[in-house]
C-alpha positions as CSV (number, residue, x, y, z in Angstrom):
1,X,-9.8,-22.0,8.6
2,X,-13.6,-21.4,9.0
3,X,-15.2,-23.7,11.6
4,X,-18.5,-23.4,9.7
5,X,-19.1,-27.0,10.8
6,X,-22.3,-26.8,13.3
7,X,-25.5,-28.8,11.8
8,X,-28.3,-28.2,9.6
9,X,-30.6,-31.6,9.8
10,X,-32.9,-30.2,6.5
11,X,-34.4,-32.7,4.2
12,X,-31.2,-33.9,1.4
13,X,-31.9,-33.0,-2.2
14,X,-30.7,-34.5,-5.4
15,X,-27.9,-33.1,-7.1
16,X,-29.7,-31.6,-9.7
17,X,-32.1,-30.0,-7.4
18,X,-29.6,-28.2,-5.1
19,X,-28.4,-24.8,-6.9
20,X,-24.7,-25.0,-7.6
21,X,-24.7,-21.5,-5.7
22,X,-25.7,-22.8,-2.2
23,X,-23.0,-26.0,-2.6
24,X,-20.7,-24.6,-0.9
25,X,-22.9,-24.8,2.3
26,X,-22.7,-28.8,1.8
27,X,-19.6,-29.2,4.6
28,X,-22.1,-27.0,7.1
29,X,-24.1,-28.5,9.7
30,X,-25.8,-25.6,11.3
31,X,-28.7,-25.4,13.6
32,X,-31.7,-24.3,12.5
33,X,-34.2,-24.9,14.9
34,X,-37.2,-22.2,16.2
35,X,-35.9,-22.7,19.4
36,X,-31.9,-22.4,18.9
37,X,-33.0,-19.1,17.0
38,X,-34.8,-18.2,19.9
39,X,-32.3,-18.8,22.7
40,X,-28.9,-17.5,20.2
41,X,-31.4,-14.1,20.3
42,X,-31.5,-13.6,23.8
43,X,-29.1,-12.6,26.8
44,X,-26.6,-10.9,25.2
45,X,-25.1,-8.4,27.5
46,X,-26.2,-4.5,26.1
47,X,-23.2,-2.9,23.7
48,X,-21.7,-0.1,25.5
49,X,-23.6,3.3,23.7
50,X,-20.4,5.4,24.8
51,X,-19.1,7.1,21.7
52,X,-16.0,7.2,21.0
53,X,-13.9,10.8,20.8
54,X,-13.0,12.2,17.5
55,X,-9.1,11.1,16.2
56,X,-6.7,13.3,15.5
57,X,-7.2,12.6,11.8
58,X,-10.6,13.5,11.1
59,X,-9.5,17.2,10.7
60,X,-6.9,16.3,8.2
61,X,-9.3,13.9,6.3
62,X,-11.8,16.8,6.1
63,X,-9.1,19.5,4.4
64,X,-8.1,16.4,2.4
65,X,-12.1,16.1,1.2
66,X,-12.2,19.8,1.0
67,X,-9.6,20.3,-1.2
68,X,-11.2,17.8,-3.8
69,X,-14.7,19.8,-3.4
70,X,-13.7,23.0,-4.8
71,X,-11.7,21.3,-7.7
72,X,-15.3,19.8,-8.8
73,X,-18.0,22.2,-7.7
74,X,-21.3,21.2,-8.8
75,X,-20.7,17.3,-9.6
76,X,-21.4,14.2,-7.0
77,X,-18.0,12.3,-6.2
78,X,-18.4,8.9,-5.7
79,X,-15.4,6.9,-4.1
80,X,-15.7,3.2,-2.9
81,X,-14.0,1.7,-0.4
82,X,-13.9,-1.5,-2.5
83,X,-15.3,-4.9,-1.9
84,X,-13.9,-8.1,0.0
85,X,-11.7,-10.3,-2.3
86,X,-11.5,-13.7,-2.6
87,X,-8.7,-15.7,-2.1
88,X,-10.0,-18.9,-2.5
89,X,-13.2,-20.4,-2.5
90,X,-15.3,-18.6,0.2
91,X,-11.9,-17.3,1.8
92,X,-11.6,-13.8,1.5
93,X,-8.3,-11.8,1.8
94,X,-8.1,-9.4,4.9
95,X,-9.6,-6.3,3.2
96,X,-8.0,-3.1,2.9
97,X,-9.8,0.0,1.5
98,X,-8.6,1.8,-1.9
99,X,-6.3,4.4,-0.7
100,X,-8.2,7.6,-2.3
101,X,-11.0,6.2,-0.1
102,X,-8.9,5.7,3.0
103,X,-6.9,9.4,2.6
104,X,-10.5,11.4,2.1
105,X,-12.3,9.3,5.4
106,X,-9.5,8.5,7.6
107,X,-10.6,4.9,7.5
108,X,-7.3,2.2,8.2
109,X,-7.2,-1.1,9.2
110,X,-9.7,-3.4,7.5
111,X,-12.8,-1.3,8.3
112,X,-16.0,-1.2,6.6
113,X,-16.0,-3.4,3.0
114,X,-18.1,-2.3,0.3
115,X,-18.1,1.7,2.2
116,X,-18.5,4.3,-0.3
117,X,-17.8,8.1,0.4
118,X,-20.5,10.3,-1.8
119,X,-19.7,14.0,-1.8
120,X,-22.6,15.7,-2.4
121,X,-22.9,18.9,-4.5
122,X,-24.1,22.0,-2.9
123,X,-24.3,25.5,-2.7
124,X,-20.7,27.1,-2.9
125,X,-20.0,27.9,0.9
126,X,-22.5,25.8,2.4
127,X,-21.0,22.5,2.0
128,X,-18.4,20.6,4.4
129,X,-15.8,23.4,5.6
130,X,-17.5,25.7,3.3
131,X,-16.8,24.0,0.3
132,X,-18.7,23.0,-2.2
133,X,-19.9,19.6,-1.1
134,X,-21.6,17.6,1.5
135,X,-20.0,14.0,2.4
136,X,-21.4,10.9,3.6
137,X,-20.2,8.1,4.6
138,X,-22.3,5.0,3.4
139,X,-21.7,1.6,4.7
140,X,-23.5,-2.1,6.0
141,X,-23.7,-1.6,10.0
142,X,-23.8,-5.6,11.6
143,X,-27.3,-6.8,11.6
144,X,-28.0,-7.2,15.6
145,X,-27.6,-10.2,17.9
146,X,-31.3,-10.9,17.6
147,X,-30.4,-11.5,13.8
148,X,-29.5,-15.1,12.0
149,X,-27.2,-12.8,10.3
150,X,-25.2,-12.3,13.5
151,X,-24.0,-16.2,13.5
152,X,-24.7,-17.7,10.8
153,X,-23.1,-15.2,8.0
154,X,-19.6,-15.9,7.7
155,X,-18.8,-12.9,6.3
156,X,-20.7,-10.0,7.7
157,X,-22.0,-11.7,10.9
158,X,-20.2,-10.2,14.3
159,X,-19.9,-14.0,15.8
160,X,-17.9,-14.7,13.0
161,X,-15.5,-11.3,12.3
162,X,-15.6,-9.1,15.5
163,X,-17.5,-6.1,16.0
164,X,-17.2,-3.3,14.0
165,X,-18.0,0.4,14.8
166,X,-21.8,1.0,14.3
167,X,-22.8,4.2,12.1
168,X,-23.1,6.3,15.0
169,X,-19.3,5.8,16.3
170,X,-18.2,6.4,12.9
171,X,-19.9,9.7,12.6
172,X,-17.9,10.9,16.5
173,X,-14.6,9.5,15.1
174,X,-13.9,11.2,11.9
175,X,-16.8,13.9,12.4
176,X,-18.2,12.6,9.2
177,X,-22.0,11.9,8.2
178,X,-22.7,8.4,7.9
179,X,-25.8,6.4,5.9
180,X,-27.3,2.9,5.4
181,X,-25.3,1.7,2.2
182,X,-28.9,0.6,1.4
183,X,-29.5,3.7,0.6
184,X,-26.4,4.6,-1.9
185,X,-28.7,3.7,-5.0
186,X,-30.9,6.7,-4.3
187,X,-27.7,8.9,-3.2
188,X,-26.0,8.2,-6.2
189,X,-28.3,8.2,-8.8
190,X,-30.9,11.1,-7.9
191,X,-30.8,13.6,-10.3
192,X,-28.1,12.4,-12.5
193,X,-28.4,13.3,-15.6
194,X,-25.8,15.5,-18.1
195,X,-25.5,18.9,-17.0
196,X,-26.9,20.8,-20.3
197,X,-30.2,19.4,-19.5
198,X,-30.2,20.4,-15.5
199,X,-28.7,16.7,-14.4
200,X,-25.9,16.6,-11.9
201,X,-23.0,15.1,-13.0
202,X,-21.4,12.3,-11.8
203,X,-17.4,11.3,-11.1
204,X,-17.1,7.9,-9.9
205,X,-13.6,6.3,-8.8
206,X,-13.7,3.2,-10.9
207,X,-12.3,-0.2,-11.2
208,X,-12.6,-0.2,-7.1
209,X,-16.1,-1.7,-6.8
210,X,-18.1,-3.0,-9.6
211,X,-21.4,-2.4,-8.1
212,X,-20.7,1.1,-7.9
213,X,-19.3,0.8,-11.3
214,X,-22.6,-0.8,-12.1
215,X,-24.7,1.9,-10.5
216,X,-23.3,4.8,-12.3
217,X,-23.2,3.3,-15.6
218,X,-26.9,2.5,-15.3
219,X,-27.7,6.0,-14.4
220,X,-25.5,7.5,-17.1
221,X,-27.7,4.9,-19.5
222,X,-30.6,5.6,-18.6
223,X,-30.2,9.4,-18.7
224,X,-28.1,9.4,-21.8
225,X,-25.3,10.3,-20.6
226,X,-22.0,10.1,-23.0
227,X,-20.2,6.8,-21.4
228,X,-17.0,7.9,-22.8
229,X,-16.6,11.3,-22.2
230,X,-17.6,9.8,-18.8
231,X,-14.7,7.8,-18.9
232,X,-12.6,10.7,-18.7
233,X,-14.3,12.3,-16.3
234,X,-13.9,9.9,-14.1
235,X,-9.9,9.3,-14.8
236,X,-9.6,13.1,-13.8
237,X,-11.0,12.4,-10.5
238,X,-8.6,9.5,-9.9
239,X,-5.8,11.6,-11.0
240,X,-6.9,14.4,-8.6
241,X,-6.6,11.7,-5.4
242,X,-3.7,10.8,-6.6
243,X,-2.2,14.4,-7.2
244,X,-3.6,15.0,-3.9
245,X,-1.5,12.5,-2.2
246,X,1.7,14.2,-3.4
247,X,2.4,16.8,-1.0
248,X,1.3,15.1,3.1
249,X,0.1,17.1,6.1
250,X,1.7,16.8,9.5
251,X,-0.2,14.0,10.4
252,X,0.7,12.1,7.1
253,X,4.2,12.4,7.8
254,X,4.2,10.7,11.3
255,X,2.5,8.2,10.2
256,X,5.4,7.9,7.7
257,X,7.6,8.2,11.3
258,X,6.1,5.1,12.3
259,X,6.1,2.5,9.6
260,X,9.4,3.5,9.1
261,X,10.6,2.9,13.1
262,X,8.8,-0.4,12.9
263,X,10.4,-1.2,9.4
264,X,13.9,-0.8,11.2
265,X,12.6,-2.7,13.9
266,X,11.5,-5.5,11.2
267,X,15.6,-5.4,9.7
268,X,16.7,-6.0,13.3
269,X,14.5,-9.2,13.5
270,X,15.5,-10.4,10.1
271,X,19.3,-10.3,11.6
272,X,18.5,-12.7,14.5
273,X,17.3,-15.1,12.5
274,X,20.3,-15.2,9.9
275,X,22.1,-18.1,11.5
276,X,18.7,-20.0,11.0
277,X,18.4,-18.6,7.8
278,X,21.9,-19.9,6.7
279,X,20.8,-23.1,8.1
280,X,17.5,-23.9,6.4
281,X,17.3,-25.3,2.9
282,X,14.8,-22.0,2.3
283,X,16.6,-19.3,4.1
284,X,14.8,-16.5,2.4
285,X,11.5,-18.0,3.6
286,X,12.9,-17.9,7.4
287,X,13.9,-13.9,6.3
288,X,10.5,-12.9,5.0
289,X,8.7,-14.8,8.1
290,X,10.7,-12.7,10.5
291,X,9.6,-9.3,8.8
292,X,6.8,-10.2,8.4
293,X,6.4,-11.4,12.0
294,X,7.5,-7.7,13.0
295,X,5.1,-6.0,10.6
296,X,1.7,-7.7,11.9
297,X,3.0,-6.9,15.7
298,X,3.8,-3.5,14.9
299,X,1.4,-2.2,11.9
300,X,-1.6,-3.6,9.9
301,X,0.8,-5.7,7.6
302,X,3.3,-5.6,5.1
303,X,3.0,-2.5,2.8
304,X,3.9,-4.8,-0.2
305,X,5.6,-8.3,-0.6
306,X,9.1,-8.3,1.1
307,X,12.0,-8.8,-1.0
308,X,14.6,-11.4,0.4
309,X,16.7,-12.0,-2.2
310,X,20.0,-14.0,-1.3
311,X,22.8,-14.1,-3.8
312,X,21.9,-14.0,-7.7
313,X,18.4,-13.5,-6.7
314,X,19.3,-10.4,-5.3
315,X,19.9,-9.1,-9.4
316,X,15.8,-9.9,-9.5
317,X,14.4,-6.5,-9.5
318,X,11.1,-7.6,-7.9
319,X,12.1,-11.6,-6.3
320,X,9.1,-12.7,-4.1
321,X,9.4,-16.2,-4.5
322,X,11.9,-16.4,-1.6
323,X,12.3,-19.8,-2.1
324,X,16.1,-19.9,-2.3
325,X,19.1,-20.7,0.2
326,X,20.8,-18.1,1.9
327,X,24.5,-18.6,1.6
328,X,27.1,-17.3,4.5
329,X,29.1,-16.3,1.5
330,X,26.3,-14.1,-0.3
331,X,24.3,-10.8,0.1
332,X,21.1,-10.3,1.0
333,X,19.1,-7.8,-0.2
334,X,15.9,-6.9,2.1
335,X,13.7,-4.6,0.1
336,X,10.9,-4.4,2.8
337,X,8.6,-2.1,4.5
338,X,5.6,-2.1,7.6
339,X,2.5,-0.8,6.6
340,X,1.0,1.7,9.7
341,X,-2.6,0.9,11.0
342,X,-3.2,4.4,9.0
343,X,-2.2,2.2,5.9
344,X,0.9,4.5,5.6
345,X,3.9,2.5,4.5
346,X,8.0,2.2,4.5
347,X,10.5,1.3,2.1
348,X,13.7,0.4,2.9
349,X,16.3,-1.8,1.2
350,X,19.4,-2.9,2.7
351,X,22.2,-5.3,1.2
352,X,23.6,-7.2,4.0
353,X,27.0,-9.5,4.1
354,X,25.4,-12.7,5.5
355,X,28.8,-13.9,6.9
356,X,28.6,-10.3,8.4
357,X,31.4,-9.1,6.8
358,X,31.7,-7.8,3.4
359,X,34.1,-9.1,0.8
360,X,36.8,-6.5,-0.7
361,X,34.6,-7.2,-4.2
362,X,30.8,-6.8,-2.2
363,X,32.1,-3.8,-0.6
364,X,33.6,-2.5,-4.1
365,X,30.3,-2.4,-5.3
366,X,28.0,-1.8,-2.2
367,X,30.3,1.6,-1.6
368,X,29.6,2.6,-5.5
369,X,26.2,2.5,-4.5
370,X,26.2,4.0,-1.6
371,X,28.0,7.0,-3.4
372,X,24.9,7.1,-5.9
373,X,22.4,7.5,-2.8
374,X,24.7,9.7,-1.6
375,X,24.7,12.2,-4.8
376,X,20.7,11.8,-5.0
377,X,20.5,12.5,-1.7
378,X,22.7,15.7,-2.1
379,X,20.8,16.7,-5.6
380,X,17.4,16.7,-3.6
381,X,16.3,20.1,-3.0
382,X,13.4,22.2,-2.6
383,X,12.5,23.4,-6.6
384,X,15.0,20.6,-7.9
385,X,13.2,18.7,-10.7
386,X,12.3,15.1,-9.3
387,X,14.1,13.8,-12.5
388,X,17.4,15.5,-11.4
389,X,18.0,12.9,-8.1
390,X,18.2,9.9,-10.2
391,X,20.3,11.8,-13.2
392,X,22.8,12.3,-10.2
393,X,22.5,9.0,-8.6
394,X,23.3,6.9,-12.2
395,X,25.7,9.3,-12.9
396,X,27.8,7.4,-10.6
397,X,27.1,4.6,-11.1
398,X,28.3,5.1,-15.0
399,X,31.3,6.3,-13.9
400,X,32.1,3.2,-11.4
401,X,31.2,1.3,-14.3
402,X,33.1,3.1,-16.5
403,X,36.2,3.2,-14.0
404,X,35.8,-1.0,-13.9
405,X,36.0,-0.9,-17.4
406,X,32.8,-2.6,-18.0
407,X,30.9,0.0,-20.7
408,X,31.7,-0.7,-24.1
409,X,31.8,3.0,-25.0
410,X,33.2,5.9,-23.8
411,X,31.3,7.5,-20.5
412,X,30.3,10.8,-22.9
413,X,28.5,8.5,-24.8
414,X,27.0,5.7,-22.2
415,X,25.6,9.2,-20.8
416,X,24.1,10.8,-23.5
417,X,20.3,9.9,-24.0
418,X,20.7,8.2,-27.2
419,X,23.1,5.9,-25.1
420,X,22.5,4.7,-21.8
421,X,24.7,1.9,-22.1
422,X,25.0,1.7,-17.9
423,X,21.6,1.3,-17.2
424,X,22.4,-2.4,-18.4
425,X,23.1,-2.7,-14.9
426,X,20.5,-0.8,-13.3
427,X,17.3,-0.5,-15.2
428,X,15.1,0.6,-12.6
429,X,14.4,4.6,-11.4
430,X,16.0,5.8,-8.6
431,X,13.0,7.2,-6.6
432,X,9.4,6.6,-6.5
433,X,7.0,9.0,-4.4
434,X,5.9,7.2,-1.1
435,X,3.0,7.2,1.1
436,X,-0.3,5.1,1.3
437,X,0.9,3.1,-1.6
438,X,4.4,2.3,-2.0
439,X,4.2,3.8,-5.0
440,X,2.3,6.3,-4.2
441,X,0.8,9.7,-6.1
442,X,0.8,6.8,-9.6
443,X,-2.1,8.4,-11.3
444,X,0.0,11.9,-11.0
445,X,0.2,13.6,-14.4
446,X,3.9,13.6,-15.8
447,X,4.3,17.1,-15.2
448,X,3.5,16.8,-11.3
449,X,5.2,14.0,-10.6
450,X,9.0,13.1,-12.9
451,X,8.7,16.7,-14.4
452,X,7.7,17.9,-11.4
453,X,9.5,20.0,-8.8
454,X,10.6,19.0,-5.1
455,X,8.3,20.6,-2.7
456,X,8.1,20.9,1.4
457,X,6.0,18.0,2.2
458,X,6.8,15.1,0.2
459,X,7.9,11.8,0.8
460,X,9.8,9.4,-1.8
461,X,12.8,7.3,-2.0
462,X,16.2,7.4,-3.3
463,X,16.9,3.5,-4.3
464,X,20.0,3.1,-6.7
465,X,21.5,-0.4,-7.2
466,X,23.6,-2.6,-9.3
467,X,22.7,-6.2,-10.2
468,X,25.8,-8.5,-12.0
469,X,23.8,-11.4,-12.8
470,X,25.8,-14.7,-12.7
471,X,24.9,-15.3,-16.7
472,X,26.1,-11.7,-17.6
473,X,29.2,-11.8,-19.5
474,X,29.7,-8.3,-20.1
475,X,30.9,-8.1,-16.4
476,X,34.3,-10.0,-15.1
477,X,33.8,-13.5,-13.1
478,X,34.2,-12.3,-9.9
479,X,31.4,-9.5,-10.3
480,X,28.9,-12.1,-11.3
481,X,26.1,-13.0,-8.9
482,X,26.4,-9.6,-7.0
483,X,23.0,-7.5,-6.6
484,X,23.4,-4.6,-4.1
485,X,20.4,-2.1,-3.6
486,X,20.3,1.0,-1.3
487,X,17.0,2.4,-0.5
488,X,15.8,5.4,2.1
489,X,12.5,7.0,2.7
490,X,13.0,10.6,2.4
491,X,11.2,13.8,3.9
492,X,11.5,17.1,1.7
493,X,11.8,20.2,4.0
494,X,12.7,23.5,3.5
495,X,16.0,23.2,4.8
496,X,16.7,19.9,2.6
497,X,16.1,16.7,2.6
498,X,15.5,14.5,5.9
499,X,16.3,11.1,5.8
500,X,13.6,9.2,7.5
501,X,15.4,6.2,7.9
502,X,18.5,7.0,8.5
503,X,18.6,4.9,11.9
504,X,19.5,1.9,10.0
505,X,23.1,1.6,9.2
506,X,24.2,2.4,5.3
507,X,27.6,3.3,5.5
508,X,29.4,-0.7,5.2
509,X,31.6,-0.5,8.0
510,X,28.3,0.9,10.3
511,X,26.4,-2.4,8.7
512,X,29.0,-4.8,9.8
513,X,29.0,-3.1,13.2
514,X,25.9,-3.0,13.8
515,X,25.1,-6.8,12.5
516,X,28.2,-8.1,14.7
517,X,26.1,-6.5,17.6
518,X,23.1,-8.6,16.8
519,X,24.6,-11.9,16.2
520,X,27.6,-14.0,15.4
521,X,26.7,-16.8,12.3
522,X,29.7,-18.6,13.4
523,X,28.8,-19.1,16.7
524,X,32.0,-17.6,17.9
């Protein structure tokens, strides 16, 4: 927790002089003495003025930033990094930047809160890359050590968070012009004005940070701008980020590399811990610690909220609470993924036998699933619609279902679009696109995305699953309680698909293999 416990000796007020604002400050005993503000001022060893060399991604970022100029010539782009959030009180979350904002900079990791990119309209040719726009990066540098700010704000002072990279070392990273975010008013607002009249128009990524929501509303006020056909102006630029996002460079797709690796790693760490798991009245929890664990040595964190589901949780599409047992008789399904210091994440789901062996039921179903991914996986090629790898992956899963006996209609008809009866048992789609968001490219129109067609360079999964809950009647005893979920992170070349995670074991005799040679939950 914060220490923010050092003394402040000023004269006490009445309650109902003190501002309810500043009462937070009450548990703080700060010094604020002339002279400690003196001495915390001085002899401070110099910062080291050697710049730092450009990364690998600052190229990429600027074709990235380039490619959104010439699709808006003419119009400032604003895009915010997005504020700190609180978790509680004066505890903020560890912040992480809006994706459109991190893919266009290059900016992981928890750098710079409150940042806003402005992509400046000029000249066709003369801007970034020759494109149509100038960018700048705007952000709050640390106040200096000869600053109260440097220890007495909690949340922007260095004594408090760490250094972080000054203006000038962001400009030699990502090559990339940087600016006081004091001075984003003026940036954003100069000149605005609709375009009929000789105004520059303004798209703002919204719903990231209110002050620049603030900002651009004002200036679209007070130059009479139309706030709704703003609106949509501003939803085309989020749906161009997004669109963006669909197809990912080289670097992109390494990035992918890693938080995948590190997600397998995570899965092997999750295994070890089983016979404590088994043991602990809330096994889950002792699963989702061990990913976890895995994901903050290895990445920046977890790319979203690990699924451990043991047992009937497991037929809970989205079960965080992990608050259950895990049973040596049961199945867990581990629907987790690391998210990269590049804020690229995995998502992988395996169903594993806890005992470490599959029963002749558990296998039935875990191999009808696996034939699913199987027949996605096969279905995905280059020009294929995206629709078309889940049509192939339930279309097994009917006829499993069908062959079991368990659809109350014929399969023609559980099929057939007016039907559907099989999806009882797995409402969910079989693939999502996947990148900086799990579910990434969302703001993608229909067309682009499930209307759209497979392409070299993108990244999604292929997740089929069946989920017998133990209340579901329409399903034999024995089936009830069962969840089973497959998921791989998949690479579209063009020579086919690449399974990207495809180092940890599907196939259920390669699982119980590969889990006997991590540990034995009966101690034998």
């Amino acid at each position: 927790m914060n220490p923010n416990e050092a003394g402040n000796d000023a004269t006490p007020v009445t309650p109902e002089e003190q501002p309810l604002s500043s009462r937070n400050e009450n548990r703080s005993q700060r010094p604020d003495s002339d002279a400690f503000k003196a001495f915390m001022g001085s002899n401070w060893a110099p910062k080291d003025t050697e710049l730092p060399a450009e990364a690998e991604v600052a190229r990429y970022a600027a074709q990235r930033r380039l490619k959104v100029s010439r699709q808006f010539p003419g119009e400032r782009l604003v895009i915010p990094a997005g504020p700190l959030k609180v978790r509680s009180n004066d505890t903020d979350y560890r912040f992480r930047p809006h994706s459109g904002f991190a893919h266009l900079t290059g900016l992981g990791l928890d750098h710079e809160p409150d940042a806003v990119l402005v992509m400046e309209p000029v000249e066709e040719g003369n801007g970034d890359d020759g494109g149509n726009h100038h960018s700048t990066l705007y952000f709050r540098e640390l106040a200096g050590r000869d600053s109260a700010e440097f220890y007495a704000n909690a949340r922007y002072g260095e004594f408090w968070i760490g250094s972080r990279l000054s203006r000038a070392e962001v400009r030699a990273l990502l090559a990339l012009e940087t600016a006081d975010l004091a001075d984003l008013e003026t940036a954003i607002t100069k000149d605005a004005g609709a375009v009929e009249i000789g105004g520059t128009r303004i798209r703002l990524l919204r719903e990231v940070d209110l002050n620049a929501d603030a900002l651009v509303d004002t200036s679209r006020i007070n130059t009479g701008v139309d706030l709704e056909a703003s609106d949509a102006l501003d939803a085309k630029l989020a749906e161009a980020l997004s669109e963006l996002r669909l197809i990912k460079d080289e670097w992109e797709v390494e990035q992918m590399r890693r938080a995948v690796e590190a997600t397998v790693n995570g899965f092997h760490e999750v295994v070890k811990e089983l016979p404590r798991a088994i043991t602990h009245p809330r096994g889950e929890r002792v699963v989702e610690g061990a990913f976890f664990a895995r994901a903050r040595e290895e990445g920046n964190d977890l790319g979203y909220d690990t699924i451990a589901a043991s047992g009937n949780n497991a037929t809970i599409l989205h079960w965080i609470r992990n608050n259950g047992q895990v049973n040596a008789d049961e199945l867990l399904l581990l629907d987790a993924g690391v998210e990269a210091d590049s804020l690229y994440t995995a998502d992988i789901t395996r169903t594993l036998p806890v005992s470490g062996k599959y029963s002749d039921i558990q296998r039935k179903v875990y191999q009808a699933v696996l034939d699913a991914a199987d027949a996605g996986f096969a279905a995905a090629k280059v020009g294929v619609k995206f629709r078309e790898v889940h049509a192939a992956a339930v279309a097994v899963l009917a006829e499993r279902l069908d062959e079991w006996g368990f659809l109350p209609v014929p399969l023609d008809e559980a099929l057939a679009p007016e039907g559907q009866h099989h999806r009882r048992w797995m409402p969910h789609g079989t693939s999502h696109h996947l990148g900086m968001d799990v579910h990434d490219c969302a703001q993608a129109r229909r067309e682009l995305y499930l209307d759209g067609v497979l392409a070299e360079g993108m990244v999604f999964t292929i997740e089929p699953g069946l989920y017998f809950k133990e209340e579901d009647l329409a399903v034999p005893q024995e089936y009830r309680g069962i969840g089973v979920r497959i998921e791989d992170d998949i690479l579209m070349t063009a020579d086919g698909p690449v399974n990207l995670s495809s180092a940890l074991p599907r196939d259920p005799d390669d699982v119980e293999a590969w889990m006997a040679g991590i540990y034995s939950p009966t101690g034998e």
